[in-house]
N, C-alpha and C positions, 0 to 999 in steps of 0.2 A: 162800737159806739155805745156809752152810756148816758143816758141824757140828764141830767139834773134841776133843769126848772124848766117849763113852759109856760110862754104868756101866750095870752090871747083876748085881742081886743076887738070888737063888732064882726068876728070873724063866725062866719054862719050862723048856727045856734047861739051863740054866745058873744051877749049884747054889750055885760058889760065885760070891763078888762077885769079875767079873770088866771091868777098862775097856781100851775101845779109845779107842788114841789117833791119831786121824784127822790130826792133824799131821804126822806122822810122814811121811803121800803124798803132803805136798804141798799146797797149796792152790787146785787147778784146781776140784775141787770134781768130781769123776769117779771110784768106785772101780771097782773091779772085786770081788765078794767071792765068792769062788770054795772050794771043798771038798769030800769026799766025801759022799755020802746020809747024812743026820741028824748030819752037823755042828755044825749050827745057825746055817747061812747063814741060813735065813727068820727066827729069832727076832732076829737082827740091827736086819731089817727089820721086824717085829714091836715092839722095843726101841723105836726109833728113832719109829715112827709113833704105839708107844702113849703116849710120854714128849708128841709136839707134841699129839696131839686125842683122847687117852684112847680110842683105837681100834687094835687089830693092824692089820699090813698088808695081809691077806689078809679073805677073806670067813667063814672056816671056824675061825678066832679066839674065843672066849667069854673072859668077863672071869674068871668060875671057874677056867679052864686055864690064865689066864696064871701061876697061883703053880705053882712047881716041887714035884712031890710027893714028894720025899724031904728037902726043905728041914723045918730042924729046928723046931719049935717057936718056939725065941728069934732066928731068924734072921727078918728084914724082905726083903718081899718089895718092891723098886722098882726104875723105873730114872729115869738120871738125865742127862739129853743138855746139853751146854752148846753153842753155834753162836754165829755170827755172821749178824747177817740188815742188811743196807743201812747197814751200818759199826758195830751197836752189836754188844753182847756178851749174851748172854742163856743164863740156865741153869734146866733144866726139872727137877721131880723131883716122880714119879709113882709112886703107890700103889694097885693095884686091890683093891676089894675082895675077901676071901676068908674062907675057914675054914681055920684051925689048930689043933693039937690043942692044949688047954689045958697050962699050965704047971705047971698043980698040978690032979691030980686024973686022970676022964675024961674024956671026951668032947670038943667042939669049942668054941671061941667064934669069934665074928664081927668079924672087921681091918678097919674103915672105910676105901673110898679115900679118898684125900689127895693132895693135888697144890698144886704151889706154883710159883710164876714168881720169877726173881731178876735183876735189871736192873741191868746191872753200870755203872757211873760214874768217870769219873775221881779224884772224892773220892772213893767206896764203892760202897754196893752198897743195891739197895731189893727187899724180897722182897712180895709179896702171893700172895692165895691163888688158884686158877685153881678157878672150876667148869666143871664138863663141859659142853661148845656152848653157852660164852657168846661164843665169837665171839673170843675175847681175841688165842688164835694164829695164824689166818685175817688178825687186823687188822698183826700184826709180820710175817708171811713174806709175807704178799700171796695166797694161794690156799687152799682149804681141805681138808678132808682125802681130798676124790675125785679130785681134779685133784694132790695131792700122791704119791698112790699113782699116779697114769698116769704121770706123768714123772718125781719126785725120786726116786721107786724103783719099779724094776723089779724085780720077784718072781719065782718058776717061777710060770710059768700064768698073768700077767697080763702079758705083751709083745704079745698078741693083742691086749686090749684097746685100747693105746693104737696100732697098726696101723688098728684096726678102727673108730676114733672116727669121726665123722664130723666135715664140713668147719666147722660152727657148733660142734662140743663143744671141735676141735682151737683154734680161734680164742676160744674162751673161752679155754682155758686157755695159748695161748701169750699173751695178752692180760696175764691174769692174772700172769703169768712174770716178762716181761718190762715191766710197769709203763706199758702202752702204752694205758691207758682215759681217761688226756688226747687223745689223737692220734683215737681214738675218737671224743669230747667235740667236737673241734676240725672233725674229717669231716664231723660232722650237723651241726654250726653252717655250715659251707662249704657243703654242700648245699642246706640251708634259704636262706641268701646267694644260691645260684645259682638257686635256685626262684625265691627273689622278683624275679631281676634279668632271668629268663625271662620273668615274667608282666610286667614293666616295659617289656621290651623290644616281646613282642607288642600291648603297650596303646600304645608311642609307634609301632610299625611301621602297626596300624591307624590312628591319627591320623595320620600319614605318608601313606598311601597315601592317606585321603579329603581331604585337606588339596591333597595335589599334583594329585588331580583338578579343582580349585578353580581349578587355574591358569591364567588365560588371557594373550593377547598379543595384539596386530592382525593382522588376516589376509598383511596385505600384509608384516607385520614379518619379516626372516631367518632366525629365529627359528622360524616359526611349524609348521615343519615338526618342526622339534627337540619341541617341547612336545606335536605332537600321537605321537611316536613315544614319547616318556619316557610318557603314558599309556596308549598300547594295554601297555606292558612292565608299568607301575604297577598295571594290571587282570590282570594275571596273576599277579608276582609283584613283593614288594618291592624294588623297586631298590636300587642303590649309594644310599647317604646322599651319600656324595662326589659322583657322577655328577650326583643332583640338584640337590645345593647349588650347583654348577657350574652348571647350568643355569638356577637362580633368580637366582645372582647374576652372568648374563649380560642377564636380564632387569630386573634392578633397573637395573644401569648401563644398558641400553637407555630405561629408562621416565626415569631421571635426567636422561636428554641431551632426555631427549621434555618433561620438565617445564622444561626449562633455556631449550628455543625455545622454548615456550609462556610463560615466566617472558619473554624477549626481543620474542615476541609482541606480552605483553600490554604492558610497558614503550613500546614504538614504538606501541598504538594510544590506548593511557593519553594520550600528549603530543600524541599526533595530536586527541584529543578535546579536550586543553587548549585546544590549540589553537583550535580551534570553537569553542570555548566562548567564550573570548576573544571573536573575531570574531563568535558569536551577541549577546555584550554590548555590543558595539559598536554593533551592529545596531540592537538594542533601543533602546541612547541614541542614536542618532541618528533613529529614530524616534518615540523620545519627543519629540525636539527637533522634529521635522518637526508633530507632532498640535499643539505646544503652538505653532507658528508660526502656523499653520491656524487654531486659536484667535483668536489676539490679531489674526490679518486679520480674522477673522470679527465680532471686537468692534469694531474699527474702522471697516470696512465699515457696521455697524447705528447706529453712531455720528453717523456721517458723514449716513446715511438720514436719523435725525432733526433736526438742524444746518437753520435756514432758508434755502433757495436765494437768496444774492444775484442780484438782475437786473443 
């Protein structure tokens, strides 16, 4: 929030309507407002705080006190801040309530506060009305009116306070500040991300660890020494992923080259049995041939038996 003019009419110290014009310093947005005792430095800051959230700056403030007591009758008592907050223009004008002496007659009647917001445009201007902590200027500056008193002003008697914040009040309101509760947003989402990629990582490190105990190899194989030191390491702590993959897939290409003679094995004992096989069929048919030979002498021979013996 940068603020650009302050008015101020019968408001405390300052009887008549009087405006500062904060242009004037610059626009770092840094004053210094400095004077002798009862000046009316704090009603400044009074001004200023009561015009954004209908509250003085200070704690020892009452809305009765803020009208000036020698302020005349027909004179209004407000003030009226215009600033700029995240590029727009925005003008405040604030009326506490009070008692004034009547215009006619005795005694007193009663000045309703009143308060009005003005949103300025490049075609114009949009006015509506502000009620007290609805939240309205809290949602245009970004902070609201306890964290605006620690840091956009500094009062006599309250530089302690913002010294003395502590480390979560200080980080609310520099949060608040400087518009940083996305990065906030973003941190616990990241966190939450790393939680679950912890709890991922220990769920694959335990399947890892019981998986590579599973591993085995031949005793005689080169290897064998390797596999049994990866799991005395494996029962202690998780090894390299790298170190083991290495390892396994020293072993696949071992067990590849192991299937490859067995695949050449079994190819040379495959033809070797065609082989026999062959020759057992051969076998067969010419046994068959031999029984059916044996046969037909056999019928021959009986043949022959019954035939009458010539003399």
């Amino acid at each position: 929030m940068l603020p650009l003019t302050l008015r101020m009419s019968a408001f405390c110290s300052y009887l008549d309507e009087t405006e500062i014009d904060f242009t004037r310093f610059g626009q770092k947005g840094l004053y210094l407002i400095t004077g002798d005792t009862g000046a009316g430095k704090t009603t400044i800051f009074d001004a200023i705080s009561y015009a954004l959230y209908g509250e003085a700056s200070g704690d020892m403030r009452e809305q009765r006190l803020l009208r000036s007591k020698n302020a005349p009758a027909d004179q209004p008592t407000y003030v009226e801040l215009t600033f700029l907050s995240k590029g727009k223009k925005y003008t405040i004008r604030r009326s506490p309530e009070y008692e004034r002496p009547a215009k006619r007659g005795t005694g007193t009647v009663k000045s309703a506060a009143e308060a009005t917001l003005t949103i300025w445009h490049e075609e114009g201007k949009e006015t509506e009305t502000l009620r007290r902590n609805d939240g309205r200027v809290t949602d245009i500056i970004g902070i609201d009116t306890k964290k605006f008193k620690q840091l956009s002003m500094i009062a006599q008697g309250e530089f302690k306070r913002v010294l003395t914040a502590d480390t979560g009040e200080k980080t609310e309101i520099l949060r608040a500040i400087f518009g940083t509760e996305r990065f906030s947003i973003l941190q616990e989402k990241l966190k939450e991300k790393t939680d679950e990629c912890r709890q991922e990582y220990e769920k694959l490190s335990t399947d890892m660890r019981s998986r590579l105990q599973q591993v085995e190899c031949q005793q005689d194989s080169p290897l064998a020494e390797k596999v049994t030191e990866m799991k005395m390491k494996n029962s202690e702590v998780v090894i390299s992923p790298t170190e083991s993959a290495e390892l396994i897939g020293m072993l696949i290409r071992e067990d590849r080259e192991s299937c490859k003679a067995c695949e050449e094995n079994f190819k040379e004992t495959s033809e070797e049995i065609d082989q026999l096989n062959t020759e057992i069929g051969k076998a067969e048919e010419r046994e068959k041939q031999r029984e059916k030979y044996l046969q037909t002498k056999a019928k021959l021979k009986a043949e022959q038996e019954r035939l009458p013996q010539v003399q």
